[in-house]
N, C-alpha and C positions, 0 to 999 in steps of 0.2 A: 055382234060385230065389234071387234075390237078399235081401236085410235088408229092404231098403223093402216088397218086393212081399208077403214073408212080414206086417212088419205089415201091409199097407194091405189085405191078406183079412185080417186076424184080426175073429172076431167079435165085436162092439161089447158083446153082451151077459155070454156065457159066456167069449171072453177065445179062444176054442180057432181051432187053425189046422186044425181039418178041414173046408174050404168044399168051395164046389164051385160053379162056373158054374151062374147060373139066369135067362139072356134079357137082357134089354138095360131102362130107361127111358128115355125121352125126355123130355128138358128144353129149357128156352132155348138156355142153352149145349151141346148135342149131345147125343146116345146116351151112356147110364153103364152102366158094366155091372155087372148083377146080380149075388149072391154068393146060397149059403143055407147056412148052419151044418148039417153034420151030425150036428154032437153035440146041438144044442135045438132045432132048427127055423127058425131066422130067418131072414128074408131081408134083408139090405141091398145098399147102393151103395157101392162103392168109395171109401175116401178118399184127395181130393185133395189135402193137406196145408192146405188152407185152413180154419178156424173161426168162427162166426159167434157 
C-alpha cells in the first residue's frame, strides 16, 4: 500500500487506518467505494483529492 492510498482510507473522524471495504455508492460521477472504520464505526467514501 502505497502513501496516497494509506491516507485516502484514513478515517475522516478518528484519524485510524484500520478500514475495511463496505459496498459501493452511486453518484453522478460513478460507483465510490465504500470504507467503515473499525476503530468507531464510520462509514465513508473514499477521497478524491478534490474539496468543496
Amino acid at each position: 500500500m502505497n502513501m496516497n492510498e494509506t491516507k485516502k482510507n484514513e478515517c475522516p473522524e478518528c484519524k485510524s487506518n484500520n478500514t475495511a471495504k463496505h459496498g459501493f455508492m452511486v453518484t453522478r460521477q460513478g460507483r465510490k467505494q465504500r470504507f467503515q472504520c473499525k476503530a468507531c464505526g464510520l462509514t465513508f467514501t473514499e477521497k478524491l483529492g478534490k474539496t468543496k
